[in-house]
Short mmCIF file of the C-alpha atoms (twelve columns), coordinates in Angstrom:
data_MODEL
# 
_entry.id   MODEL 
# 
loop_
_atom_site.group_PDB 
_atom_site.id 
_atom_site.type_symbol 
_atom_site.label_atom_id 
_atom_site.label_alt_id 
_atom_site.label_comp_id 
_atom_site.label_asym_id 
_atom_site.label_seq_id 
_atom_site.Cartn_x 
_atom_site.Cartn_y 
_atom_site.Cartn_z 
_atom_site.pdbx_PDB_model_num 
ATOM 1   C CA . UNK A 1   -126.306 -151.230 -139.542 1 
ATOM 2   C CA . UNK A 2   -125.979 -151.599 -135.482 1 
ATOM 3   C CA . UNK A 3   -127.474 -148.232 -134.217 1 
ATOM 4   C CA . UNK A 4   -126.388 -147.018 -131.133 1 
ATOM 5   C CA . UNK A 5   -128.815 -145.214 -128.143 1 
ATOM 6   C CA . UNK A 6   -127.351 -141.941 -126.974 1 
ATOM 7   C CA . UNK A 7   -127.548 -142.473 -123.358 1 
ATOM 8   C CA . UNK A 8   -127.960 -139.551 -120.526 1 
ATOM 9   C CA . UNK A 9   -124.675 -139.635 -119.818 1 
ATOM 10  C CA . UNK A 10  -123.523 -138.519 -123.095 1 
ATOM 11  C CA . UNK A 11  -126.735 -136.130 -123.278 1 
ATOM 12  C CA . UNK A 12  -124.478 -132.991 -121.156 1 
ATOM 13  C CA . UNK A 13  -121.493 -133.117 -123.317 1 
ATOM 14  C CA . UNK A 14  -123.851 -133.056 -126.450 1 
ATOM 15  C CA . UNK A 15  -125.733 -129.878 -124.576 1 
ATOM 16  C CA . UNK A 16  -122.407 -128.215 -123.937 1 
ATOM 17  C CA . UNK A 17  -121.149 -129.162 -127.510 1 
ATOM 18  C CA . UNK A 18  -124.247 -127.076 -129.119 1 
ATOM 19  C CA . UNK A 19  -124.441 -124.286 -126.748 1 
ATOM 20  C CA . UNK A 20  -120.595 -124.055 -127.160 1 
ATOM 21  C CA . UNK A 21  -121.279 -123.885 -131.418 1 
ATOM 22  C CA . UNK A 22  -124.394 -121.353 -130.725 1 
ATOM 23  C CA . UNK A 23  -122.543 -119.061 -128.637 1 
ATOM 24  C CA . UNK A 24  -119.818 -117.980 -131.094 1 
ATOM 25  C CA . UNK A 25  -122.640 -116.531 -132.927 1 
ATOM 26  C CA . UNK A 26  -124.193 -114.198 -129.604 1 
ATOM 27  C CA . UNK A 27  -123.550 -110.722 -129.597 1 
ATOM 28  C CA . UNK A 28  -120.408 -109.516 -127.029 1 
ATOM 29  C CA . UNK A 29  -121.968 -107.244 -123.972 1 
ATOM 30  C CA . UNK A 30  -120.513 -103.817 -123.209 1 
ATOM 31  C CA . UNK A 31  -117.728 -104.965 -121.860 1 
ATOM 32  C CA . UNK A 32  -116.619 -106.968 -124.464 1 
ATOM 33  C CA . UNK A 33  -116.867 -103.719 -126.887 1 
ATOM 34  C CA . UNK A 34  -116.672 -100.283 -124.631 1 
ATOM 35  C CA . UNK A 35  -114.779 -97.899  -126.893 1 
ATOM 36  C CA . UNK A 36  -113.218 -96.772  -123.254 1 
ATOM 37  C CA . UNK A 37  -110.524 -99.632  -122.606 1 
ATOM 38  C CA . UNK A 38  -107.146 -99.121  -123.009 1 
ATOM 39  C CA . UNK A 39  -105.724 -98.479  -126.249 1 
ATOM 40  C CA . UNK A 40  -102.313 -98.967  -126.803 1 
ATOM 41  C CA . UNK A 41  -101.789 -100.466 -130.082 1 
ATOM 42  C CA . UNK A 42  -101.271 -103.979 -128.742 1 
ATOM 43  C CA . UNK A 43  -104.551 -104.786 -128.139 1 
ATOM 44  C CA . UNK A 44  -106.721 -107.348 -130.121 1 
ATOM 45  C CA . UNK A 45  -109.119 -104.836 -131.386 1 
ATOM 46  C CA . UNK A 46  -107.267 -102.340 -133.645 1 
ATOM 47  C CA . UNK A 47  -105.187 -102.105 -130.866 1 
ATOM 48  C CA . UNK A 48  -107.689 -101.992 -127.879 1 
ATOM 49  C CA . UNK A 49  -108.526 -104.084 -124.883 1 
ATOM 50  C CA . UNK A 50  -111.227 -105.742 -125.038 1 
ATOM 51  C CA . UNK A 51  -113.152 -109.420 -126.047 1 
ATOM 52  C CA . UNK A 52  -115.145 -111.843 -124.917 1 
ATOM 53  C CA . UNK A 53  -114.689 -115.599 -124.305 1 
ATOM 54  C CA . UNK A 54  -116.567 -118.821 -124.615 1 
ATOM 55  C CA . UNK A 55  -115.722 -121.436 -122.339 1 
ATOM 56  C CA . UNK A 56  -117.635 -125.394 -122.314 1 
ATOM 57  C CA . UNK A 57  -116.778 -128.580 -120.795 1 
ATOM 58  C CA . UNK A 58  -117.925 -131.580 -119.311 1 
ATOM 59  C CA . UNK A 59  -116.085 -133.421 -116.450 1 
ATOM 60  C CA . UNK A 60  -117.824 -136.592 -113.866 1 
ATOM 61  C CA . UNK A 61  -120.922 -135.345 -114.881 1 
ATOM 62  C CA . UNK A 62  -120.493 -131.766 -114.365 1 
ATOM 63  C CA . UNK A 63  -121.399 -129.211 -116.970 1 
ATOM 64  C CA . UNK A 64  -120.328 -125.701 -118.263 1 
ATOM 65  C CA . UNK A 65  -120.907 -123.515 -120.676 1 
ATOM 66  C CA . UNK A 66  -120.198 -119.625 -120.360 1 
ATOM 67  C CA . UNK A 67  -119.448 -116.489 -121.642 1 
ATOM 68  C CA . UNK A 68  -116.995 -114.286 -120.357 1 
ATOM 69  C CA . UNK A 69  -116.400 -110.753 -121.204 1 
ATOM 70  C CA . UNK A 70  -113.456 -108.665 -120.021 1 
ATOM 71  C CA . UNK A 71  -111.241 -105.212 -120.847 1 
ATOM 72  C CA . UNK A 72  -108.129 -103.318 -119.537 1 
ATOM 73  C CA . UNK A 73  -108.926 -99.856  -119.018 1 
ATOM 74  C CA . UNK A 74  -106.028 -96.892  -118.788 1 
ATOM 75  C CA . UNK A 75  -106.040 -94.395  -116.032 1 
ATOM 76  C CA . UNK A 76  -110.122 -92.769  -116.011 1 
ATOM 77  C CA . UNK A 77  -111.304 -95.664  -118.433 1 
ATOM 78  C CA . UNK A 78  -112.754 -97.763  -115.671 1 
ATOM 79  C CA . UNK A 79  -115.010 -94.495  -114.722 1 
ATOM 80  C CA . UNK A 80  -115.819 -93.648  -117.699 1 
ATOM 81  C CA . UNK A 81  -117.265 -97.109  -118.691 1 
ATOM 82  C CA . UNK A 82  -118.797 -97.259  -115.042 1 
ATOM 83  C CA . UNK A 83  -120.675 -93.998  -115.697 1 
ATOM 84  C CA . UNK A 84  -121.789 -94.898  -119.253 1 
ATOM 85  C CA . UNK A 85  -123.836 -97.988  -117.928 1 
ATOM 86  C CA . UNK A 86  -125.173 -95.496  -115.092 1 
ATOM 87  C CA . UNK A 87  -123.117 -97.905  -112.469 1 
ATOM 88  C CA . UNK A 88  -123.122 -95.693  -109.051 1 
ATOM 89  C CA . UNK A 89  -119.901 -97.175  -108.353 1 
ATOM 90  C CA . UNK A 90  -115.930 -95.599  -108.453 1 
ATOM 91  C CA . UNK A 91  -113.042 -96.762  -110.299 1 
ATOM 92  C CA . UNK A 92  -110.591 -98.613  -107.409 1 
ATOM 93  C CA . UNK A 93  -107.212 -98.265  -109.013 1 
ATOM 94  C CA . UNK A 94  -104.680 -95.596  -108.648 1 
ATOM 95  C CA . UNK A 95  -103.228 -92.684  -110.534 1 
ATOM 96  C CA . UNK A 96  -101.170 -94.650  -113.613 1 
ATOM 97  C CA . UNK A 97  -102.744 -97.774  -112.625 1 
ATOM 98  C CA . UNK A 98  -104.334 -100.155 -115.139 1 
ATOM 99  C CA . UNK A 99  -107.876 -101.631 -114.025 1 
ATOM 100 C CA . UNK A 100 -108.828 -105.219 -115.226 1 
ATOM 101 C CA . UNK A 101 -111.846 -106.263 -115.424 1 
ATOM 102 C CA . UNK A 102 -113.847 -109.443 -116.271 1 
ATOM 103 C CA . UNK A 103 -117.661 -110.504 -115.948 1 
ATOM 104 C CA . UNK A 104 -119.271 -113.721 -116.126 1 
ATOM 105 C CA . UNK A 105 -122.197 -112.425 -119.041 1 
ATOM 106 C CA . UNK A 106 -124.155 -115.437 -119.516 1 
ATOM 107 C CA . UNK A 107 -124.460 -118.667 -118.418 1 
ATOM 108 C CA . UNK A 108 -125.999 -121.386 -120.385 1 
ATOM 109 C CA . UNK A 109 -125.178 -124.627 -118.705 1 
ATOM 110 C CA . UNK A 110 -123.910 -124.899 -115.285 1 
ATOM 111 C CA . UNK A 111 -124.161 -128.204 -113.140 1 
ATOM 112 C CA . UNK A 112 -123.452 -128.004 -110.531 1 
ATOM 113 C CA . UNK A 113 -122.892 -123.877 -111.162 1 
ATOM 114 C CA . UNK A 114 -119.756 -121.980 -111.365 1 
ATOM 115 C CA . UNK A 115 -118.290 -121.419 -108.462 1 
ATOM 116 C CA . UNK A 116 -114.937 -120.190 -109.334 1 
ATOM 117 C CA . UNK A 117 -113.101 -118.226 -112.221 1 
ATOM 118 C CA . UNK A 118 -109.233 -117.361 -112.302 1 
ATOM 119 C CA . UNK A 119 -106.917 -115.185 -114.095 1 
ATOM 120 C CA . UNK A 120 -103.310 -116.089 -114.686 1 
ATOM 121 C CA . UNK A 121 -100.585 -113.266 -113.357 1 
ATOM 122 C CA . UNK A 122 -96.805  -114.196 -113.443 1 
ATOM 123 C CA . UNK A 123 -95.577  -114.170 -110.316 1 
ATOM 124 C CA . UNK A 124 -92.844  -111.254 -110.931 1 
ATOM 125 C CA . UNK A 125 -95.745  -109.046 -112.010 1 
ATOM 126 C CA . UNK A 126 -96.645  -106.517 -109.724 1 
ATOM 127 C CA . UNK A 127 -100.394 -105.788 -108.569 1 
ATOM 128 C CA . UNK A 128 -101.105 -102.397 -107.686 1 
ATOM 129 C CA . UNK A 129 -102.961 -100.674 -104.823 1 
ATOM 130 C CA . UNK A 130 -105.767 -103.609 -104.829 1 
ATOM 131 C CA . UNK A 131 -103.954 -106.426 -103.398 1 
ATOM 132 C CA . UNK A 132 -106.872 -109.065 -103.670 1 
ATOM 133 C CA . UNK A 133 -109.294 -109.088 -106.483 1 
ATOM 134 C CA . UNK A 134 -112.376 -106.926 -105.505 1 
ATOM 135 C CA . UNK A 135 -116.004 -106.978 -107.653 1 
ATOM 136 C CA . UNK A 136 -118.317 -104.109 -108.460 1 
ATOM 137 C CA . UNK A 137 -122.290 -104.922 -108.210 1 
ATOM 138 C CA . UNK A 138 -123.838 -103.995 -111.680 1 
ATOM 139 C CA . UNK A 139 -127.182 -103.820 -109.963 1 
ATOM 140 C CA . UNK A 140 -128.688 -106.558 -112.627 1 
ATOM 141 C CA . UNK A 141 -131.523 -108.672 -111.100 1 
ATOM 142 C CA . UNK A 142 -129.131 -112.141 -112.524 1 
ATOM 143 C CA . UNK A 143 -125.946 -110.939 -110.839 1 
ATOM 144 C CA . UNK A 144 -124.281 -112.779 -108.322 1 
ATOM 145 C CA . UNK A 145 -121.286 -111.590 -106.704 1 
ATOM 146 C CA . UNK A 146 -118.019 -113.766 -104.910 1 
ATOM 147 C CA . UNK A 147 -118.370 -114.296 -101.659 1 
ATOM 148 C CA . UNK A 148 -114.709 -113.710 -101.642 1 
ATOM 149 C CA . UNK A 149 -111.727 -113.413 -103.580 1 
ATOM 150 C CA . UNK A 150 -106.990 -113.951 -103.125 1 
ATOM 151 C CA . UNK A 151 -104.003 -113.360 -104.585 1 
ATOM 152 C CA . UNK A 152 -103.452 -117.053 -105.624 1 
ATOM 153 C CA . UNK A 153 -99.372  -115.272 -106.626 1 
ATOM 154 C CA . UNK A 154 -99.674  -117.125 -109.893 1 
ATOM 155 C CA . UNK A 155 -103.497 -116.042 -110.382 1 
ATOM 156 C CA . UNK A 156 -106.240 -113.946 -109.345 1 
ATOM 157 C CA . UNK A 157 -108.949 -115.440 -108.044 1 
ATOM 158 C CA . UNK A 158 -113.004 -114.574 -107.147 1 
ATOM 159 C CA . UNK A 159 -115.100 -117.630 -105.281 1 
ATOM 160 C CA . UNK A 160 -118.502 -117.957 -105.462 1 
ATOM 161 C CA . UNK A 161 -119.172 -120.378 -102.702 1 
ATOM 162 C CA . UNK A 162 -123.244 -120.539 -101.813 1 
ATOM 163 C CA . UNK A 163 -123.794 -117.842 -104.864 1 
ATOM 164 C CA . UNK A 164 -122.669 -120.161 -107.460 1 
ATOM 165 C CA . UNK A 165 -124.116 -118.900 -110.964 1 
ATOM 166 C CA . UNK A 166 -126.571 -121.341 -113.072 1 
ATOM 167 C CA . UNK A 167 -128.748 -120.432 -115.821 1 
ATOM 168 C CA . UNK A 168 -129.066 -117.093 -116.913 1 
ATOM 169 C CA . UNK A 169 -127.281 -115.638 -113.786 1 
ATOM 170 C CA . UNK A 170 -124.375 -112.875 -114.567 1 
ATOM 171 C CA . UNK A 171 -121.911 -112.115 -112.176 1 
ATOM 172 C CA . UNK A 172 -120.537 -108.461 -110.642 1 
ATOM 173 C CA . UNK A 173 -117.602 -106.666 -112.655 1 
ATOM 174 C CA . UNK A 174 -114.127 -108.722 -111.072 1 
ATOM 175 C CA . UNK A 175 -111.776 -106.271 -110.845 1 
ATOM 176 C CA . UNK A 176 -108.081 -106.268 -109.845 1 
ATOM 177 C CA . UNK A 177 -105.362 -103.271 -110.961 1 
ATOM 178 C CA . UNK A 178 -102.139 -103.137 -111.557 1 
ATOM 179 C CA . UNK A 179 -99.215  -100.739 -112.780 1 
ATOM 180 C CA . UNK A 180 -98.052  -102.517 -115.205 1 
ATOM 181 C CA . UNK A 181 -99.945  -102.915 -119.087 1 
ATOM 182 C CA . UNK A 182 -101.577 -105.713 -120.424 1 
ATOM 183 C CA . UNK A 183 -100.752 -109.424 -122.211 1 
ATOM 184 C CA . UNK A 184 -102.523 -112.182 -122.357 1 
ATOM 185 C CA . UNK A 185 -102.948 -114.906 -119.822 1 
ATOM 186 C CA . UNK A 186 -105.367 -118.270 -119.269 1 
ATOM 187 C CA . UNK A 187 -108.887 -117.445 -117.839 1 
ATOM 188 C CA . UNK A 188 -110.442 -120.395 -115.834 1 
ATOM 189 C CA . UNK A 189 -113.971 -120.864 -114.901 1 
ATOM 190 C CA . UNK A 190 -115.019 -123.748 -112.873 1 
ATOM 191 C CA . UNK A 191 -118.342 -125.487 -112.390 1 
ATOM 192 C CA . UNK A 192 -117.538 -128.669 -110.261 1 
ATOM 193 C CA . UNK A 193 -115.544 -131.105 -111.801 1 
ATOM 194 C CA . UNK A 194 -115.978 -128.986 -115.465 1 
ATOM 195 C CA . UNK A 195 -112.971 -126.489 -116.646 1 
ATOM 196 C CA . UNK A 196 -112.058 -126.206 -120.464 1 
ATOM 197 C CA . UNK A 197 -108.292 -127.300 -121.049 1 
ATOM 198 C CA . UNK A 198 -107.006 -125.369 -122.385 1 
ATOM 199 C CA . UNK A 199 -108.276 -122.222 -121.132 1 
ATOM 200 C CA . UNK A 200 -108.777 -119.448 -123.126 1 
ATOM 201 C CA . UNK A 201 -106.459 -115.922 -122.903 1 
ATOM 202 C CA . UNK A 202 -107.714 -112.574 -121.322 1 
ATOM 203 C CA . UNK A 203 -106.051 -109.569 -120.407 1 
ATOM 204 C CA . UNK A 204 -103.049 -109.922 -117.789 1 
ATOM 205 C CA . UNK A 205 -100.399 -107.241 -116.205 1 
ATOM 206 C CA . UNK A 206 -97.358  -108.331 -118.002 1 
ATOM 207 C CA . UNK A 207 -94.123  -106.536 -116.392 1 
ATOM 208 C CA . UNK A 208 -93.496  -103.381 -118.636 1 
ATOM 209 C CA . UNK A 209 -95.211  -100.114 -117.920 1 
ATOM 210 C CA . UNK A 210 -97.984  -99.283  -120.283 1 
ATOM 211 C CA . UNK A 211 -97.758  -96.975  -123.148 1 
ATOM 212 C CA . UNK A 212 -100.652 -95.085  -123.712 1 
ATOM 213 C CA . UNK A 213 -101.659 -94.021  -126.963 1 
ATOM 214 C CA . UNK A 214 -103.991 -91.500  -127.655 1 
ATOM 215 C CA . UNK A 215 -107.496 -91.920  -129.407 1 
ATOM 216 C CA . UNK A 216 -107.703 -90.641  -132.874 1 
ATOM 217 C CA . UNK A 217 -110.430 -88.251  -131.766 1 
ATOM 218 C CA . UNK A 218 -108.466 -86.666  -128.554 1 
ATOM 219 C CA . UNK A 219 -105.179 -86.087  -131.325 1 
ATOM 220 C CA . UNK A 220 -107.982 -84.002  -133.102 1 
ATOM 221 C CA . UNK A 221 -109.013 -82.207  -130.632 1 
ATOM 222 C CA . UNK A 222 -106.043 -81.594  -129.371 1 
ATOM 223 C CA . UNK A 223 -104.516 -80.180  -132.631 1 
ATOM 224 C CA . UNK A 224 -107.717 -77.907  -133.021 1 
ATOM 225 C CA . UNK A 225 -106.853 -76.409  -129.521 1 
ATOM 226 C CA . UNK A 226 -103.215 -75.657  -130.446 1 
ATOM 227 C CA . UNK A 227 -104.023 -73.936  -133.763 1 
ATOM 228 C CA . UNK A 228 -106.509 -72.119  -131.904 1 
ATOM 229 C CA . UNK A 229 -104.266 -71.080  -129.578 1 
ATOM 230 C CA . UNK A 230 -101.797 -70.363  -132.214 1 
ATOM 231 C CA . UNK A 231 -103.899 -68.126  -134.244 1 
ATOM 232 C CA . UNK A 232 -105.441 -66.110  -130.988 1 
ATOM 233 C CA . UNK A 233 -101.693 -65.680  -130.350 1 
ATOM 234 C CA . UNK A 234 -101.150 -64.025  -133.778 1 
ATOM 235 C CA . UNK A 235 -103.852 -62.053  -133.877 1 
ATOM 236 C CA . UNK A 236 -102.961 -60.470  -130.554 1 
ATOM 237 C CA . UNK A 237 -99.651  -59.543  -131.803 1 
ATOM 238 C CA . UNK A 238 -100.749 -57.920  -134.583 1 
ATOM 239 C CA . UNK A 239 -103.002 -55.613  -132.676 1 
ATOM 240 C CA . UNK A 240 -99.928  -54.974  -131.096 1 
ATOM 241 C CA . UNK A 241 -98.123  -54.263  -134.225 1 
ATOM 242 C CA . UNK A 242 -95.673  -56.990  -133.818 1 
ATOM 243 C CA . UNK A 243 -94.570  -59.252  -136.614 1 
# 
């Protein structure tokens, strides 16, 4: 049998390949899981926001392989997360608004780094109050934040040009917000000449207005209050002596 020598050309896509078959077995960041994004019924989690993606590929010699975590979160979601991971930072969107967000979480091959990532938005979609994609600094000693950031109409976009994440960089919380709730659309990270194709699917604004349901606990709590109103109610109109 004619054996053949794996040459270094073929020794990135083999990297990528593994750390591609590794990472569906990591553990999803807080983003990926916070109990706080949106939840209303449509989402992938029992109905909730939130996931995380794996992304690999090879292209001219170029390499990538990523994680990427993301979440829609319904009006005070955003600043609720925020405060749970002690991030001094404030929730940009507005009253009714929905707040998506994505982060780069880990980086295991990058050549030569990744220096863009998109988010698909259909054009007729609206935005919101933030009409280009802004980032939040997490304050992690890996993050790396875009140097800047457009309304592509078709896509959101952050650009990490001279900040370009390698090896066990992260990058800031991408944020853009919009009125409208969420579907999915493709998610696009780029290290050179290396994208996956086809991407994978994130949370997008799609063009209906979100319907928010409300957590199992809150319905509790909210039930308790009204029978305790209720009974105080009765009880004060029998010390009246009214039925």
């Amino acid at each position: 049998m004619r054996r053949f020598p794996i040459g270094q050309a073929w020794q990135p896509a083999l990297t990528v390949l593994c750390t591609l078959f590794l990472a569906q077995y990591t553990l999803a960041g807080p983003l990926a899981t916070t109990n706080f994004a949106l939840n209303d019924g449509f989402g992938p989690d029992a109905g909730r926001w939130h996931g995380t993606v794996a992304v690999a590929a090879v292209g001219s010699g170029d390499v990538l392989a990523a994680e990427i975590d993301w979440a829609a979160f319904g009006p005070g979601g955003f600043q609720q997360y925020l405060n749970s991971q002690s991030i001094a930072q404030l929730d940009p969107s507005g009253p009714n608004e929905i707040a998506y967000v994505y982060q780069i979480a880990s980086v295991s091959a990058a050549s030569p780094g990744i220096e863009t990532l998109t988010v698909g938005v259909d054009g007729a979609d609206g935005r919101g109050v933030v009409s280009a994609p802004a980032y939040i600094p997490t304050g992690a000693a890996s993050e790396q934040s875009p140097a800047s950031g457009g309304d592509n109409i078709t896509s959101m976009a952050w650009f990490f040009n001279g900040a370009e994440l390698l090896v066990g960089d992260t990058s800031s919380l991408l944020v853009f917000t919009s009125p409208f709730a969420p579907e999915f659309d493709f998610i696009q990270v780029n290290s050179g000449l290396a994208s996956q194709f086809p991407p994978p699917l994130v949370a997008s604004p799609s063009d209906r207005l979100p319907r928010i349901v409300p957590e199992p606990v809150s319905s509790v709590l909210a039930l308790s209050a009204y029978l305790a109103l209720r009974g105080v109610r009765r009880t004060r109109r029998r010390a009246l002596g009214r039925p």
